[in-house]
N, CA, C and O of each residue as an XYZ file, in Angstrom:
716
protein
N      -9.728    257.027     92.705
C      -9.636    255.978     91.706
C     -10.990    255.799     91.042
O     -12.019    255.812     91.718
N     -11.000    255.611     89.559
C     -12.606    255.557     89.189
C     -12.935    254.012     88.732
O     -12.486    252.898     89.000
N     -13.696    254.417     88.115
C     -14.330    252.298     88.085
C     -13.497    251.466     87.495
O     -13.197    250.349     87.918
N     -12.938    252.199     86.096
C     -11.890    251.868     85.284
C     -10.312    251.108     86.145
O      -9.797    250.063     85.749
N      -9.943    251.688     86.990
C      -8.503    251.935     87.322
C      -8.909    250.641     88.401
O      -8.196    249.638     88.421
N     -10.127    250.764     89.297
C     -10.266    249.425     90.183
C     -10.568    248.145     89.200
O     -10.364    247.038     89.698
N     -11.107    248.211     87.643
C     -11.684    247.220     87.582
C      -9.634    246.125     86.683
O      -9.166    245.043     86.329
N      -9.409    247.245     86.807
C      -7.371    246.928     86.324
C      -6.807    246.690     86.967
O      -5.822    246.013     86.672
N      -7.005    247.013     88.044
C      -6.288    246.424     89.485
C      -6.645    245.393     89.844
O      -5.742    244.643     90.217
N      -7.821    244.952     89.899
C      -8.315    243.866     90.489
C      -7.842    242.595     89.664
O      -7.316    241.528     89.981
N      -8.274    243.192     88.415
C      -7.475    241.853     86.916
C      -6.253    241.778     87.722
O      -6.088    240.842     88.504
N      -5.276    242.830     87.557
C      -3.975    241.973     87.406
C      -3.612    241.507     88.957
O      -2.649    240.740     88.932
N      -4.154    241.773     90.431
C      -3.938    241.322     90.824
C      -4.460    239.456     91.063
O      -3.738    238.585     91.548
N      -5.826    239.281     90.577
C      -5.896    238.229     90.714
C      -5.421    237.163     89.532
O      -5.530    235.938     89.510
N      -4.887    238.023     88.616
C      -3.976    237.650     87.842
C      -2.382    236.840     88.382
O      -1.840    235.776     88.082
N      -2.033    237.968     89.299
C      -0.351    237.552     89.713
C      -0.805    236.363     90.796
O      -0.050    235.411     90.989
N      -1.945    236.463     91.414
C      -2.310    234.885     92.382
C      -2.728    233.965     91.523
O      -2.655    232.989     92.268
N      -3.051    233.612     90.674
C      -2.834    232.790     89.807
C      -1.698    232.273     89.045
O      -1.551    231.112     88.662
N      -0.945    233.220     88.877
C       0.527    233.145     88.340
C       1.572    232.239     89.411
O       2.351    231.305     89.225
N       1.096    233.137     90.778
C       1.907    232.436     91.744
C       1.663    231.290     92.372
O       2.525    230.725     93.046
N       0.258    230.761     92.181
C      -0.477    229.472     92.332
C       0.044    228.690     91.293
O       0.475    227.645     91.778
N       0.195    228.732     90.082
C       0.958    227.735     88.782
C       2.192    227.854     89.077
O       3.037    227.272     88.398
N       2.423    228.378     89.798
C       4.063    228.137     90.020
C       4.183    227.234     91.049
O       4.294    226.053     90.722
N       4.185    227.478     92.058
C       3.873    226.448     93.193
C       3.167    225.025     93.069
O       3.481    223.991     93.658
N       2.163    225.225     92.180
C       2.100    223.489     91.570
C       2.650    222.944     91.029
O       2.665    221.713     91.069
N       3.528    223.869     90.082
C       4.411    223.363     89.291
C       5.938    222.691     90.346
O       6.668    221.703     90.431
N       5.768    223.676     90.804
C       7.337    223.285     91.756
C       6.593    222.040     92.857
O       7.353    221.076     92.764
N       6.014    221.858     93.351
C       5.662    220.759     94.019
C       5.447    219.504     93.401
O       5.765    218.424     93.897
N       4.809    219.702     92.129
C       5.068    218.666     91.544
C       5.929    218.116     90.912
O       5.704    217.072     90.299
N       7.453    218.888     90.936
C       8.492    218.430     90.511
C       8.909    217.600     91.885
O       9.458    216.499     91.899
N       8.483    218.459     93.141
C       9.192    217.945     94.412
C       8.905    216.355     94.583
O       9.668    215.437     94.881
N       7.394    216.377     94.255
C       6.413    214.914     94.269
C       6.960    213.575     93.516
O       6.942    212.374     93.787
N       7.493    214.429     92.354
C       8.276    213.330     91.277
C       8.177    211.831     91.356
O       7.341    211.327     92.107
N       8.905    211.159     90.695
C       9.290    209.654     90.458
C      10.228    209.839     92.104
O      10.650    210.937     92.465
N      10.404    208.654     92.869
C      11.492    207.881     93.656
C      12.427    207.970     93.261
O      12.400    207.329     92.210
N      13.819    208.580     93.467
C      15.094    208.332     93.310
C      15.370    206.934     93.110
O      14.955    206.124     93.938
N      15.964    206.596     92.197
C      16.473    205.078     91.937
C      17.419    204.581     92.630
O      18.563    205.033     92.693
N      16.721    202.990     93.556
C      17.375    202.756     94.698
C      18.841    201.992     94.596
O      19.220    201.029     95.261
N      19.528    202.690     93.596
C      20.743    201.993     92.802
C      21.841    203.078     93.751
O      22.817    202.712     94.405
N      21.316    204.517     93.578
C      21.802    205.363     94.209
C      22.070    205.210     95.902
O      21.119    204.770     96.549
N      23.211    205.525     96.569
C      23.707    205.425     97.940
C      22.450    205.932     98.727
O      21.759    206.918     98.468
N      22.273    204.747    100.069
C      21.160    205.293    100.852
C      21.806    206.121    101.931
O      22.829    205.705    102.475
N      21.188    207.433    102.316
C      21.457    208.603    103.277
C      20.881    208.176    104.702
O      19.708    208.270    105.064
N      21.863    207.730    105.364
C      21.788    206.425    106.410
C      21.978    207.444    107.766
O      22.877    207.030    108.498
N      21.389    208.560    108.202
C      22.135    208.821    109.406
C      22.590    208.376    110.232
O      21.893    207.559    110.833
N      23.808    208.597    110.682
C      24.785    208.039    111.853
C      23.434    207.965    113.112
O      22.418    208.618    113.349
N      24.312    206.460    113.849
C      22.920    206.412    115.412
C      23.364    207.931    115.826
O      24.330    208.649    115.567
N      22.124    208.060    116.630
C      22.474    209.123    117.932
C      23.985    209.084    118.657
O      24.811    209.987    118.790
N      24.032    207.121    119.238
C      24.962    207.370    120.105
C      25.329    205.943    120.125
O      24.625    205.070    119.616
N      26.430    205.730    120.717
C      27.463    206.508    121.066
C      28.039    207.864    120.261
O      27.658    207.821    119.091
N      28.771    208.944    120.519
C      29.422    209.631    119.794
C      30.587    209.168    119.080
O      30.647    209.360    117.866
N      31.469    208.611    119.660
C      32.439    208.355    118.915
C      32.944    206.963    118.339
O      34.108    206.613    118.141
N      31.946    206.370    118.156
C      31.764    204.603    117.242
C      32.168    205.401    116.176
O      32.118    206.562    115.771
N      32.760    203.841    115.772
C      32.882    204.051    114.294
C      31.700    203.114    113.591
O      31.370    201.957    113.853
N      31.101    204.197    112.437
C      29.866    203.833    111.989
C      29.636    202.767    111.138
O      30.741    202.273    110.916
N      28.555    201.996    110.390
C      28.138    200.877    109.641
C      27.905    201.919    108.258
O      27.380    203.032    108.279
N      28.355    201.332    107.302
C      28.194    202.135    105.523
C      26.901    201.295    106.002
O      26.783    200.515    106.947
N      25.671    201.856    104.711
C      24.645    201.426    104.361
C      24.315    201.596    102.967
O      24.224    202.761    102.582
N      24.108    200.623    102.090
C      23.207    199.254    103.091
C      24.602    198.342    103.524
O      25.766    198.537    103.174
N      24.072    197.335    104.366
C      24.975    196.133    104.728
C      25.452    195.503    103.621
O      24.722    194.538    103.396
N      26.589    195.613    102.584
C      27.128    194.660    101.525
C      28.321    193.679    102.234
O      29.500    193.436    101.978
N      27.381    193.270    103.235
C      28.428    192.133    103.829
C      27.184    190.536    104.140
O      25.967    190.374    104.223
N      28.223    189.808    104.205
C      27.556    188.802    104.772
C      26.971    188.738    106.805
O      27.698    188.993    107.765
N      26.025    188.469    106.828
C      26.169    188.894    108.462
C      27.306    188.108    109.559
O      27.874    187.016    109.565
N      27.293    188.885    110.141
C      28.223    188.077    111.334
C      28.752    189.538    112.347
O      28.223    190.650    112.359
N      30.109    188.998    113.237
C      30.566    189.975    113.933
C      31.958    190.641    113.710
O      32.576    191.344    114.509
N      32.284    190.298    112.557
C      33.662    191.352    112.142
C      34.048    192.592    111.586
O      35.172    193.058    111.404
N      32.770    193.108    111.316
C      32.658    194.479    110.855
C      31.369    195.297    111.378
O      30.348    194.792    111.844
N      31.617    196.561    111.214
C      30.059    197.092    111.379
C      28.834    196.633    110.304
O      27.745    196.137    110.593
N      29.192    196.851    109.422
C      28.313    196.348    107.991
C      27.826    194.936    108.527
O      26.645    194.922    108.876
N      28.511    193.772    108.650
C      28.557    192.871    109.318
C      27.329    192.767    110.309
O      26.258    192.269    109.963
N      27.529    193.188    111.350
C      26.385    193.391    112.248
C      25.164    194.039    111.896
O      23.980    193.742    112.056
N      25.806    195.075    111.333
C      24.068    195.452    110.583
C      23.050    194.332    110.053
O      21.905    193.991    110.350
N      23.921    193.965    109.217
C      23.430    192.549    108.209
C      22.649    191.249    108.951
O      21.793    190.440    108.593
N      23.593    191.558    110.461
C      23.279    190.007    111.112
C      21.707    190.610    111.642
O      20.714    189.886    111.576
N      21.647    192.007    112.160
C      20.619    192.154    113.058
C      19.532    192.659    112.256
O      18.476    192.794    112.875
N      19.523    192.944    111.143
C      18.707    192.790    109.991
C      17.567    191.824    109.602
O      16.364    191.891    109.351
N      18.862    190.587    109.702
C      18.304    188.736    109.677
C      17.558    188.422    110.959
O      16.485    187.854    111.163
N      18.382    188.920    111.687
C      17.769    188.475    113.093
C      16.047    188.679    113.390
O      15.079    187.918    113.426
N      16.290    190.268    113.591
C      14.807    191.039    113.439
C      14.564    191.688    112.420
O      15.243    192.549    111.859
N      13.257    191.135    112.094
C      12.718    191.320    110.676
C      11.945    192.981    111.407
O      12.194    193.438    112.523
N      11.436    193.307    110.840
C      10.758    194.709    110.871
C       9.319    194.621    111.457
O       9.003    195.573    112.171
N       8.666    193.931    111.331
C       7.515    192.677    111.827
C       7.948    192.428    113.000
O       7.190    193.040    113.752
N       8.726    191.885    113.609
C       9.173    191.374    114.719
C       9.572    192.545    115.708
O       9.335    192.589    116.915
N      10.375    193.694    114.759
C      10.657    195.135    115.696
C       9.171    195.835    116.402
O       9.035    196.302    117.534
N       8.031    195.702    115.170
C       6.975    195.972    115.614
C       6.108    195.216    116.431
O       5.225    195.877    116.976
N       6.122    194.292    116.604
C       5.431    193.174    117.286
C       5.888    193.651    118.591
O       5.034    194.057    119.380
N       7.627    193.657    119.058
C       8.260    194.315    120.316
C       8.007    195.059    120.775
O       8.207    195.043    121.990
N       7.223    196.568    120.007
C       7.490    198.283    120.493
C       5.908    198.035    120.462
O       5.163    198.182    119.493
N       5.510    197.543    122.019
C       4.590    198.420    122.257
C       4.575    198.871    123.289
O       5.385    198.582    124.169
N       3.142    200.118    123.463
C       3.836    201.225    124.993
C       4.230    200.099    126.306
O       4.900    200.506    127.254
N       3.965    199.318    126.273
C       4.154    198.208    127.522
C       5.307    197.836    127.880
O       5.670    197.458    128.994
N       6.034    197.968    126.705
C       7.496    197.157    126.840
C       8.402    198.477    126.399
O       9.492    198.551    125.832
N       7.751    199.199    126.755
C       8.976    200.462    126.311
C       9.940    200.340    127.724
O       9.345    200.164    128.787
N      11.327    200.430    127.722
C      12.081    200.339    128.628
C      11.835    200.750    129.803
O      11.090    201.722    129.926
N      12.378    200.137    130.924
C      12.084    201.266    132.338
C      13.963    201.844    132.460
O      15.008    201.212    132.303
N      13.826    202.567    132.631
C      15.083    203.573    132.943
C      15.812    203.061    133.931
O      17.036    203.181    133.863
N      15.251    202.433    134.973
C      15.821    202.100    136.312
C      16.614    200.906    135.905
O      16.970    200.226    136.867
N      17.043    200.401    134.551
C      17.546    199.153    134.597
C      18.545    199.449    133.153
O      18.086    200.114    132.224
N      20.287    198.726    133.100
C      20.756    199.691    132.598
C      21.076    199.028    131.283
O      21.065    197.799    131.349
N      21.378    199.579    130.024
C      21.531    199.436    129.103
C      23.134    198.600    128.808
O      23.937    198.312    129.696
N      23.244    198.420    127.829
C      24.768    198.268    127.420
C      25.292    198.891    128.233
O      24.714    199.922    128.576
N      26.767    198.501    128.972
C      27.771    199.957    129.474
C      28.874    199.306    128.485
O      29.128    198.114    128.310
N      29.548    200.644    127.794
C      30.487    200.580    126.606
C      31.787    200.618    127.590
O      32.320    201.683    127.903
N      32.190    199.489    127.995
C      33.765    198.837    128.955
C      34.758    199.105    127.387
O      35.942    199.270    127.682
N      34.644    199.136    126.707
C      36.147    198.835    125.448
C      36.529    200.112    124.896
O      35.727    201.045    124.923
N      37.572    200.229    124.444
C      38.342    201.124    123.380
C      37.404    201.491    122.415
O      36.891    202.594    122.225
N      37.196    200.149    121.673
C      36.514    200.540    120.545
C      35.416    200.283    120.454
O      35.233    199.108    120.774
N      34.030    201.068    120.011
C      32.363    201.540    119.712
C      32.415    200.988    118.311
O      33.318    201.188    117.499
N      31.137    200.143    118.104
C      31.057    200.121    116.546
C      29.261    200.585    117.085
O      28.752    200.484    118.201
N      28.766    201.012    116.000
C      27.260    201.298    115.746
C      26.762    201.590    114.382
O      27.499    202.154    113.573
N      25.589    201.248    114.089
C      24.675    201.131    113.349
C      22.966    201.487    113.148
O      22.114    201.810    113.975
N      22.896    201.260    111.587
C      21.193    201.766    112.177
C      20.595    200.724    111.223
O      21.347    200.389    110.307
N      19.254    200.087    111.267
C      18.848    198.960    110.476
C      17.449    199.800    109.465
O      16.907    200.890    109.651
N      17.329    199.259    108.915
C      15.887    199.548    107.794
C      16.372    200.934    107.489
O      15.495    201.699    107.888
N      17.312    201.570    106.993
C      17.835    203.037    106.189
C      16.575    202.966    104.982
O      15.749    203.837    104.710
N      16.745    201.678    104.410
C      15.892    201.919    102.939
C      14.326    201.529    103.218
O      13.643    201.253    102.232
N      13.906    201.504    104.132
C      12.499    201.142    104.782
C      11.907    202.340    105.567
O      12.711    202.962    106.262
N      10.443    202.810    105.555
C       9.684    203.224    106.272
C       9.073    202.659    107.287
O       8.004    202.056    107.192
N       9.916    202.873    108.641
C       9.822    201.945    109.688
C       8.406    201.764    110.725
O       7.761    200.758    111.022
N       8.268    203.053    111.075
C       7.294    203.568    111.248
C       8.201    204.357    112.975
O       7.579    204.985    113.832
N       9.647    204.062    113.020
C      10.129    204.445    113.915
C      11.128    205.564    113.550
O      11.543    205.630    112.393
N      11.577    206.545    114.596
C      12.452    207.864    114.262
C      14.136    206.826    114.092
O      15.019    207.201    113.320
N      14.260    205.674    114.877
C      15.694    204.985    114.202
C      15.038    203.893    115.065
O      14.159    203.909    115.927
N      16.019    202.667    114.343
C      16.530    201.361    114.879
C      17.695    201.514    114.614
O      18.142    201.870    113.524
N      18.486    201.182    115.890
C      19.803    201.409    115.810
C      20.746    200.156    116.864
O      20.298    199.171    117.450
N      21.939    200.596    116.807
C      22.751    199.514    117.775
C      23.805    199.463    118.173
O      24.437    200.004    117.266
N      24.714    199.105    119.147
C      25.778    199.759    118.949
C      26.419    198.462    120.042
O      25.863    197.811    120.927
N      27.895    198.457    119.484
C      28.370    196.934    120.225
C      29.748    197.747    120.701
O      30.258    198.849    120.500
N      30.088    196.330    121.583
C      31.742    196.622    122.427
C      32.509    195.832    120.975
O      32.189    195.005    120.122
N      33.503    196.539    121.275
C      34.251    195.231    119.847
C      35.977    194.914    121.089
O      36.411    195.717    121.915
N      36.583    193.446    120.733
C      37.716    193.008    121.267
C      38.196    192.742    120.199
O      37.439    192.937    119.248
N      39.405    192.277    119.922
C      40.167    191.711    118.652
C      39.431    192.027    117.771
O      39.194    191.072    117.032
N      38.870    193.077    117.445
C      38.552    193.364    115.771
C      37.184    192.879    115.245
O      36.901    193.007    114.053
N      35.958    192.074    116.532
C      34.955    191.829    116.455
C      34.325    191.955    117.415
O      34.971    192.124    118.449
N      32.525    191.926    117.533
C      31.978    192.315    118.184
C      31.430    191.726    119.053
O      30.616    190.821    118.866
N      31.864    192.232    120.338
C      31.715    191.051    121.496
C      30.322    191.317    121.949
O      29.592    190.442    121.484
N      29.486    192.404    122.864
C      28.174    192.306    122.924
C      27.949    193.340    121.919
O      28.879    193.793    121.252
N      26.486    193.806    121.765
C      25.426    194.682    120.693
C      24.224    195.066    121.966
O      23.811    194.354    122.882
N      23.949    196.189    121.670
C      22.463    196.622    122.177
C      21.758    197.098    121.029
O      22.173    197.903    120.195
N      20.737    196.567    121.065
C      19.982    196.864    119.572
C      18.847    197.612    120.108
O      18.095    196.849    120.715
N      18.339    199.155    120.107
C      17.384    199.810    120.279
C      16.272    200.153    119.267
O      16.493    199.693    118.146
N      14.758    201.080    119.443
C      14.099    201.580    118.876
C      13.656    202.731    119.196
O      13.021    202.771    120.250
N      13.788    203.703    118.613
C      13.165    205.019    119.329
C      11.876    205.696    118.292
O      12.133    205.821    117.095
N      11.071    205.943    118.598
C      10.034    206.626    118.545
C       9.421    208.170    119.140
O       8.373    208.066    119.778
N       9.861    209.272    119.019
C       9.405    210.533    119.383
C      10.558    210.175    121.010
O      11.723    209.814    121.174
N       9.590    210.473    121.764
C      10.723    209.650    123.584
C       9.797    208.899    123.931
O       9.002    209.118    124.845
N       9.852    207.533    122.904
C       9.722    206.358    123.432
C      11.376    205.818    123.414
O      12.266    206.507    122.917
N      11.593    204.627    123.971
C      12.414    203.698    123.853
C      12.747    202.438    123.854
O      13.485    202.246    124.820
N      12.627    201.781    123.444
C      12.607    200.173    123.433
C      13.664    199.427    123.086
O      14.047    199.334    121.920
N      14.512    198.521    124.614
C      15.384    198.243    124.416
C      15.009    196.884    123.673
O      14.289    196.181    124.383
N      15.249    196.439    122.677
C      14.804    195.288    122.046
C      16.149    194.314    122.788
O      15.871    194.200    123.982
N      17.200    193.748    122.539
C      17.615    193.053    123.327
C      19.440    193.306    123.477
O      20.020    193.755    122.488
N      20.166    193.021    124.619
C      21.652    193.050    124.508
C      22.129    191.569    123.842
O      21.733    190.524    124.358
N      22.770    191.566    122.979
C      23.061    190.237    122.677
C      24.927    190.274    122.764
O      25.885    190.893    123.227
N      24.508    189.059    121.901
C      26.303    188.490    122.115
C      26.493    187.309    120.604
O      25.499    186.936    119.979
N      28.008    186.842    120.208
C      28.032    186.008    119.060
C      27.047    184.521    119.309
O      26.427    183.819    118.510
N      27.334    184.403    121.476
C      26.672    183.304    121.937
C      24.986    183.604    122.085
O      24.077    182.785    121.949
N      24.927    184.499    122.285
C      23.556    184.938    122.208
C      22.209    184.320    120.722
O      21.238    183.568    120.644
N      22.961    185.183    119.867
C      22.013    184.879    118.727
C      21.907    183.621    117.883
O      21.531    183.511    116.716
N      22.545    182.215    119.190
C      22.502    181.306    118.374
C      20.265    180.744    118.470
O      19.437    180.168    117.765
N      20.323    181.257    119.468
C      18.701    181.389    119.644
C      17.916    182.622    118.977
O      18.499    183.701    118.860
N      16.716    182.474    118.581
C      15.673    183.315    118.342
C      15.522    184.716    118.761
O      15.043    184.176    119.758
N      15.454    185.974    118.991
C      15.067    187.004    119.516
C      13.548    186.197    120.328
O      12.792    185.247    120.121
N      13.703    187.039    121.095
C      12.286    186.873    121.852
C      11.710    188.611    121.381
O      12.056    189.704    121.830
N      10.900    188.309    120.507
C       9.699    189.611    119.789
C       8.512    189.928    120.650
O       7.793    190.909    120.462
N       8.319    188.897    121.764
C       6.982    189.350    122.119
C       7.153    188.732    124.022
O       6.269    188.049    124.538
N       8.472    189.172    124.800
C       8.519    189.004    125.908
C       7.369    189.255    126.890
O       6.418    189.833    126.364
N       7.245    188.999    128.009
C       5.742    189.521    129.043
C       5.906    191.176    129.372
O       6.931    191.691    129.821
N       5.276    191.531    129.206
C       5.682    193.300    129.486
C       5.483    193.316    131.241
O       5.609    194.433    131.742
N       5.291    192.579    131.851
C       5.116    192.716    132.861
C       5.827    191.908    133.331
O       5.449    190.940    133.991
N       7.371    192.295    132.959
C       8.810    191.769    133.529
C       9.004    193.404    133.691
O       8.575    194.273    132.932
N      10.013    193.621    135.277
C      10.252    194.735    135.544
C      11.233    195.734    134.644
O      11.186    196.950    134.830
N      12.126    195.146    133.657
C      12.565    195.899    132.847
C      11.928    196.372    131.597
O      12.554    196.417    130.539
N      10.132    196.882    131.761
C       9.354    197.543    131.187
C       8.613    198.330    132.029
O       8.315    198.005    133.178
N       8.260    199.517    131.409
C       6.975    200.236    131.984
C       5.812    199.443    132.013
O       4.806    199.799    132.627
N       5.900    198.292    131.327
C       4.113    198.001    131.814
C       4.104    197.136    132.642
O       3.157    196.349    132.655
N       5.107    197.029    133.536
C       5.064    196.076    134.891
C       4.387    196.361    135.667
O       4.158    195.563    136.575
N       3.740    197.704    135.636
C       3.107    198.011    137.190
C       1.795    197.969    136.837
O       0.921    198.147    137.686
């Protein structure tokens, strides 16, 4: 090859990396774009679990209470603010295993997940209740983080006539930071 033929090669190759560099900015910055307009349906993944609940639409276009899934979403929404979820999840009060969660006794599973349209700072908040006559008799309302877990609380319709407790002693035995 003589000086000529390398000094043509070299152009057009650092030519086509440039080419392929404006492309890639270009396409990323389409990716980067404006926010989808939050008019559009939020992409709510189903909880983990139970498997076979029947799920909460999102967002909650209900009033809160216990007769629907939407319903409950809505109530536990009001209940715990996002502030208050965080105030709860710290490593101290992450659940201890040895102590047991909801057990799903009924026919029918309803579940849910809260903050769909929020950056939580968690992988889900989620929840999932027993339902009798067509409403929801208890709820376990969780938080998960990577494999953390934080049972935030089991409630009931009699339950939430009080406050959540956001900031219990972590050094009650149904946490890891008891010991």
């Amino acid at each position: 090859m003589n000086a000529m033929t390398r000094k043509t090669s070299l152009v057009l190759i650092i030519a086509m990396i440039v080419m392929v560099g404006a492309g890639q900015s270009q396409q990323s910055t389409k990716q980067t774009g404006a926010p989808a307009l939050q008019s559009q349906p939020i992409n709510c993944a189903n909880p983990t679990w139970p498997p076979h609940a029947i799920f909460a639409k999102y967002p909650p276009n209900a009033k809160p209470g216990f007769n629907s899934p939407e319903e409950v979403t809505a109530l536990l929404e009001k209940r715990w603010s996002l502030a208050g979820v965080r105030k709860f999840a710290i490593p101290e009060r992450r659940h201890n295993d040895a102590y047991q969660n909801l057990v799903l006794d009924a026919p029918e599973i309803w579940a849910g997940r809260l903050y769909c349209d929020k950056t939580t700072g968690f992988d889900s908040i989620e929840w999932y209740a027993t339902v009798e006559n067509g409403r929801a008799k208890e709820y376990s309302l969780q938080a998960r983080r990577g494999k953390d877990f934080w049972l935030l609380e089991i409630g009931s319709p009699a339950s939430v006539q009080k406050p959540p407790d956001v900031e219990p002693d972590f050094r009650a035995p149904c946490f890891v930071g008891h010991k």
